[in-house]
C-alpha positions as CSV (number, residue, x, y, z in Angstrom):
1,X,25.6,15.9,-19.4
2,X,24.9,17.7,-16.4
3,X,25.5,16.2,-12.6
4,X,21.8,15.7,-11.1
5,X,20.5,14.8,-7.7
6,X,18.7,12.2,-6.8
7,X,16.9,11.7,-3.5
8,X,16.5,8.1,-2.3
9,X,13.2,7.6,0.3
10,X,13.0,3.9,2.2
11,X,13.0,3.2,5.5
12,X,15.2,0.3,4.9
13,X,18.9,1.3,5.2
14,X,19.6,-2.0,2.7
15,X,16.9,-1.0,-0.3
16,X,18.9,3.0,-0.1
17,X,21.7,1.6,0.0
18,X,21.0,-1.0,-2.8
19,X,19.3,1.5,-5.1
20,X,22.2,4.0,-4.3
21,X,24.8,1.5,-5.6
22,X,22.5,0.7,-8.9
23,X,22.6,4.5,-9.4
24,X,26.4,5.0,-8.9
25,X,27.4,2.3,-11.1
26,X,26.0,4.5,-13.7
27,X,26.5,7.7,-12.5
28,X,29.9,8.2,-10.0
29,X,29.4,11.8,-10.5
30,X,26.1,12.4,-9.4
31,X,24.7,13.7,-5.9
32,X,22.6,11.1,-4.0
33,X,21.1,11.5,-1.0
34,X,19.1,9.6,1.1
35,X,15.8,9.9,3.5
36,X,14.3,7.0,6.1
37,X,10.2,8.7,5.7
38,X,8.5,11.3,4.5
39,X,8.9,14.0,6.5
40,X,13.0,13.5,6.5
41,X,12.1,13.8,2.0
42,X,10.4,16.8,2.4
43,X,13.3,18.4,4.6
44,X,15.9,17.3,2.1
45,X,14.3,18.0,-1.2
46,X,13.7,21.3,0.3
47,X,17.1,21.8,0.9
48,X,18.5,20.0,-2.4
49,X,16.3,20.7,-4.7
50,X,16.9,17.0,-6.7
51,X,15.8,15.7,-10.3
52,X,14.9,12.9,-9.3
53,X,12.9,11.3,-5.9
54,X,12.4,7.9,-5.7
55,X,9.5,7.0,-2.9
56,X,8.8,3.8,-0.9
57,X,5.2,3.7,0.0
58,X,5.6,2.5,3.3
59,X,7.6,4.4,5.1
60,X,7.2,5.3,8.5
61,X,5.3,9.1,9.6
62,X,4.1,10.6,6.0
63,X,3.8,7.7,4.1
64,X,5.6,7.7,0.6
65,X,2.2,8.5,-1.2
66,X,1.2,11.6,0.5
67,X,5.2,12.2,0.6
68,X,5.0,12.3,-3.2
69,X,1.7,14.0,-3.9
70,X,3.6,17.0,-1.3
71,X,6.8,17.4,-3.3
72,X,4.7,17.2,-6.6
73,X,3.4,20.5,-5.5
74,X,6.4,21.9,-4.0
75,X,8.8,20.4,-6.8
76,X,6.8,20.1,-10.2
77,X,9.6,20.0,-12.7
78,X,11.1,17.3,-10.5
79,X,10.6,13.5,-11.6
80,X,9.4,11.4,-8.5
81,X,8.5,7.9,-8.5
82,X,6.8,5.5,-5.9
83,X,8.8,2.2,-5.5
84,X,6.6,-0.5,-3.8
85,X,6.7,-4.3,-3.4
86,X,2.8,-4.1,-2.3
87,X,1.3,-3.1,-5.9
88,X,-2.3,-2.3,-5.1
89,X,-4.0,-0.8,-8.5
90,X,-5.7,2.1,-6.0
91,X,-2.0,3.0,-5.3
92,X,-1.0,2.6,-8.9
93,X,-4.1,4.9,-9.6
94,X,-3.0,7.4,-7.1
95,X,0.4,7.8,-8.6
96,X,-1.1,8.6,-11.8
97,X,-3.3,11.0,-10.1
98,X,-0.8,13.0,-8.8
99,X,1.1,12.9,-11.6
100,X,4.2,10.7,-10.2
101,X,5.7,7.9,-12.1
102,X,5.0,4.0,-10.6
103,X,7.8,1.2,-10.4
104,X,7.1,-2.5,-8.8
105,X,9.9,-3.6,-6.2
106,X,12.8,-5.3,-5.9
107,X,14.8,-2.6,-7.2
108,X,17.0,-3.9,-10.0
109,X,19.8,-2.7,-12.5
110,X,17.0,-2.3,-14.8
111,X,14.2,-1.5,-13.1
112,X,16.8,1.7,-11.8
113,X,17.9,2.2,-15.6
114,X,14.5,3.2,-16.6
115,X,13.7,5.4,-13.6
116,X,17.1,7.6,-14.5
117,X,16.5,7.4,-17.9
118,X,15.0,10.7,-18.3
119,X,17.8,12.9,-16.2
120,X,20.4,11.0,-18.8
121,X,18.2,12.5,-22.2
């Protein structure tokens, strides 16, 4: 299985580090990085090209929506996900829109399991 990257967005230094630590349990050997808003993701993913972004939707500057509908374009093969605690269904709709994956906070061993499950195929 090959190493991937995995780009973690939240302005929260606890929720990156939380969702970094669900991610390494599983995975020691892969590369994760982290970004505090969306133009800081767009910089990095730039740069890293990952597999995988995960996206709070509020995040300071570019918020984690337009973040994600960006990096859809620049990135299309790449999975990306928006992680929120405020589930609206117009946000919900807008993920599907863009064509980004959806995922209801708090982040948890599971709820990371099935965001990852398609880099471990």
């Amino acid at each position: 299985m090959k190493t991937s990257t995995v780009l973690i967005v939240d302005d929260s230094r606890v929720s990156r580090m939380l969702t970094r630590q669900h991610i390494q349990v599983r995975h020691a050997d892969w590369i994760v990085e982290e970004a505090a808003n969306g133009e800081e993701a767009i910089a990095k993913a730039t740069e890293l090209q990952p597999d995988l972004v995960l996206l709070d939707v509020n995040i300071p500057g570019m918020g984690g929506v337009e973040a994600a509908a960006a990096l859809r374009t620049m990135l299309p093969q790449c999975h990306i996900s928006l992680l929120t605690a405020n589930v609206q269904a117009a946000t919900r709709q807008r993920a599907e829109q863009i064509g980004v994956g959806f995922m209801e906070k708090p982040i948890t061993a599971e709820r990371i399991a099935q965001l990852i499950a398609p880099l471990e195929a």
